[in-house]
C-alpha positions in Angstrom: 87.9 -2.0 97.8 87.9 1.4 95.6 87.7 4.5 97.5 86.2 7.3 95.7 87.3 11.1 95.8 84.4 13.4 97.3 84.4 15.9 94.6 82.8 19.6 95.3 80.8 21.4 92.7 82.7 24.2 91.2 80.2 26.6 92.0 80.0 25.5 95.7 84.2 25.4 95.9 84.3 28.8 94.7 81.7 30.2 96.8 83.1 28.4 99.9 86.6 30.1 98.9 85.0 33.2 99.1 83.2 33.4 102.1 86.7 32.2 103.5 88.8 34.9 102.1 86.3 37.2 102.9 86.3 36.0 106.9 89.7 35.9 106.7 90.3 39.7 105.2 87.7 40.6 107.9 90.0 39.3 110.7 93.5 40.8 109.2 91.9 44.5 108.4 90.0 44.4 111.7 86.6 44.6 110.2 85.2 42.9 113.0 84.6 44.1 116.6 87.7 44.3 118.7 85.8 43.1 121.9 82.1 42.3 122.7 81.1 45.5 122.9 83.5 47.4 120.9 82.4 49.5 117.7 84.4 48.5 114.0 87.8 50.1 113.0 87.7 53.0 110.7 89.9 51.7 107.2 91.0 53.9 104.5 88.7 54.0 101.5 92.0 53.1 99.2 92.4 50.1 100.9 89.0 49.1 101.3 89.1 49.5 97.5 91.8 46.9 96.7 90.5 44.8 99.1 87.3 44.4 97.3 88.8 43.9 94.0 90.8 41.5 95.3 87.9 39.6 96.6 86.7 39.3 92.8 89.9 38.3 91.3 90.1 35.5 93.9 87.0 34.1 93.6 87.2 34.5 89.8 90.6 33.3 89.5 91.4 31.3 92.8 94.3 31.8 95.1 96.9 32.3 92.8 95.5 35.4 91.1 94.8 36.8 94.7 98.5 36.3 95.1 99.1 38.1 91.7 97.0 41.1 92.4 98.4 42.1 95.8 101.6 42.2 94.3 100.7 44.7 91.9 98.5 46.7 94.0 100.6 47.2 97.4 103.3 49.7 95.0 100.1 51.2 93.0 98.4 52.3 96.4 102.1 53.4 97.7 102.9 55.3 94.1 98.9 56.8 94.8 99.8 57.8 98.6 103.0 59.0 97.6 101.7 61.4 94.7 98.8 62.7 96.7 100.7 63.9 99.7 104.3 65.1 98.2 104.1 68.1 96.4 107.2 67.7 94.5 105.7 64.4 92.6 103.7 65.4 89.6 103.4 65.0 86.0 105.6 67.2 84.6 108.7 68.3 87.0 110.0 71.6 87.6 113.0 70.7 85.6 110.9 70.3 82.7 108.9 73.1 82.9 112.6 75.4 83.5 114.0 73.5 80.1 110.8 74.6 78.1 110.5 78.3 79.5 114.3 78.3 78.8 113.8 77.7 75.1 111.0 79.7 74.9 112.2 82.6 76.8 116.0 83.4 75.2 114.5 85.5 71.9 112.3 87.6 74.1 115.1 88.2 76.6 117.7 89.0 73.8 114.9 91.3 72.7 115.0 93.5 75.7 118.0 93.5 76.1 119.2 94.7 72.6 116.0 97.4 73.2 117.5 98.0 76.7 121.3 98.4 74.9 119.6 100.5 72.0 118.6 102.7 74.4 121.7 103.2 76.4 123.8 103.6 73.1 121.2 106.5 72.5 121.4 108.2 75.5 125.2 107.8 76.0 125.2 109.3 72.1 123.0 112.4 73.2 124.3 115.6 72.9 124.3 117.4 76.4 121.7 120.3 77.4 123.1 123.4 76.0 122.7 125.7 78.9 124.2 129.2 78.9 124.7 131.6 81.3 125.8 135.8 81.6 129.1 135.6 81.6 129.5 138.0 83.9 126.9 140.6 86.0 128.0 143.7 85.4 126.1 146.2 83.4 126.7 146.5 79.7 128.9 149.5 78.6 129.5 149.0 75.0 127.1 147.0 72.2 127.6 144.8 69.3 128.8 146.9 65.9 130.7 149.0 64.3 132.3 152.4 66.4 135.3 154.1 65.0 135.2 152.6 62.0 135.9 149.1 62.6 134.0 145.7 63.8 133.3 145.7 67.4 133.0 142.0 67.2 131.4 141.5 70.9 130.0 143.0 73.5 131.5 145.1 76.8 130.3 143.8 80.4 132.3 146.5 83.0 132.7 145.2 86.3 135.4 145.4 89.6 139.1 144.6 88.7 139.3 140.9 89.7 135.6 140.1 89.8 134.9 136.6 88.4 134.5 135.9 84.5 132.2 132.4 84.1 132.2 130.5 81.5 128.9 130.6 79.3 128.2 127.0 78.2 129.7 123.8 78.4 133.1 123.4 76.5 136.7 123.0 76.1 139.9 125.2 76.5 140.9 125.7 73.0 143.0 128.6 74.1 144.6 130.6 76.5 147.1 133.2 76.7 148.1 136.6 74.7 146.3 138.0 71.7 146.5 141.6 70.4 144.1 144.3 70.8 142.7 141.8 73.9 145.5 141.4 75.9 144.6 137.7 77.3 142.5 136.1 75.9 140.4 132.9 76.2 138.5 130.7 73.9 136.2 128.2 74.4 134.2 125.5 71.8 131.2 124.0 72.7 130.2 120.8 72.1 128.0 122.1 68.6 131.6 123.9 67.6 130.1 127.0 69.0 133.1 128.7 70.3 132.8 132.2 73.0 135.7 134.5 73.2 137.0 136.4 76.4 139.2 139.2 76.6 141.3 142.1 78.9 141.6 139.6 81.9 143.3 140.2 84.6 144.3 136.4 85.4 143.4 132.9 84.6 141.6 130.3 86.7 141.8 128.2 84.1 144.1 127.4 81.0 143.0 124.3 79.5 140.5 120.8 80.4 136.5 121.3 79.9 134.2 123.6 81.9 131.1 123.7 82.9 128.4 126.7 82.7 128.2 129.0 85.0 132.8 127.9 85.8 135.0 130.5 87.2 137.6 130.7 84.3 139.2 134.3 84.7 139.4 137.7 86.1 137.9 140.6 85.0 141.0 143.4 84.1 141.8 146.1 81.1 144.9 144.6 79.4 145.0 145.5 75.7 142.8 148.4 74.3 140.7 148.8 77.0 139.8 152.3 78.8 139.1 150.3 81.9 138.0 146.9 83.9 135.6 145.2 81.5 134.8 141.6 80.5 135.5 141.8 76.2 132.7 138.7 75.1 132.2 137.5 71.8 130.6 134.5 69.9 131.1 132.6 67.0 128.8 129.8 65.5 131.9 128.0 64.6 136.3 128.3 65.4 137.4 131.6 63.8 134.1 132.0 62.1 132.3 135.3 61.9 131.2 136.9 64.9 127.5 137.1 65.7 126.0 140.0 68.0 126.0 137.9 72.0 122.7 139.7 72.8 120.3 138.1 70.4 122.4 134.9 70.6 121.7 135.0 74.6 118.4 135.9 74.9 117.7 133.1 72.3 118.9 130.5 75.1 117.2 132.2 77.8 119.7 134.8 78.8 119.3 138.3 78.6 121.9 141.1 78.9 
């Protein structure tokens, strides 16, 4: 006797394999009531999205391409999950982005800072503030010009014997010590080569180093050619250059005598 094979239309086997994955995926995500009574599980869209592609690959396909496809999609829903909710995941990492603003950046950067370095050479280059002071506050007693028949190359400030001489501007000790007709004598340059001259002092503070306006540097006395206590002051635009008249020179820089 031959026995003959039953054989299922295709449309009829595929359908049939359907409605059985379809049961079956019903039962594993817990699609279905879990008692009598009981209202259906909530299931993530995502997966409710690979399960229905899944569904058409296998019952285009068959079984085999059902296997295929949750393969791939179990690490593209855990790559999706993963880049949704960590921060950290994305495109184009921080690294990148550092590498890029690092090339970009370094001109722009060596810009201000050669501007920034510009400017400090500048202002470590600029001359200080020129600021002069009355060298000393007693009351004038003899002028600027000629008398007797010579150069009276500065002017007379009388004060008390031992009252302080200051210096007038900013400068250095160029010298200190005995001179005749002046009796000691000091002389100071600027930092423009202006250089002030005091004479008959009594005593030195100071002998040499910089000073600062407004510096005790001496004593008020009457050694040399002097009738009596005065502060001798003179001023010349440059170091043993001719003498110019202290008043106008002052009052010029804000300091009247």
């Amino acid at each position: 006797m031959t026995l003959r094979r039953s054989a299922m239309p295709p449309v009829r086997r595929h359908r049939s394999i359907g409605r059985a994955l379809r049961a079956g995926l019903r039962t594993a995500l817990h699609l279905r009531p879990s008692g009598p009574s009981g209202p259906p599980r909530a299931v993530a869209p995502a997966v409710l999205a690979s399960v229905t592609a899944v569904v058409g690959l296998v019952i285009a396909t068959g079984a085999s391409a059902e296997a295929h496809s949750l393969t791939g999609a179990r690490p593209a829903a855990a790559t999706a999950a993963t880049t949704a909710t960590d921060p950290t995941v994305s495109l184009v990492s921080e690294a990148d982005i550092a590498k890029a603003m690092a090339a970009v950046d370094p001109p722009h950067r060596d810009a201000r800072r050669s501007s920034g370095s510009s400017r400090a050479s500048r202002s470590s280059h600029r001359a200080p503030l020129h600021r002069w002071v009355r060298p000393n506050y007693g009351p004038l007693s003899s002028p600027f010009g000629y008398r007797w028949g010579r150069l009276h190359a500065g002017i007379d400030l009388a004060g008390p014997y031992g009252s302080p001489i200051l210096a007038a501007t900013d400068g250095c000790i160029t010298y200190a010590g005995p001179e005749e007709g002046y009796g000691e004598v000091m002389k100071i340059t600027d930092w423009d080569g202006t250089e002030t001259l005091y004479g008959h002092m009594s005593a030195f503070v100071k002998t040499s180093g910089c000073v600062k306006a407004g510096q005790v540097i001496a004593r008020v006395g009457s050694a040399g050619d002097a009738t009596g206590a005065h502060l001798h002051f003179e001023v010349h635009l440059q170091p043993g250059g001719a003498p110019v008249d202290p008043i106008p020179f002052l009052a010029k820089h804000g300091v009247y005598i």
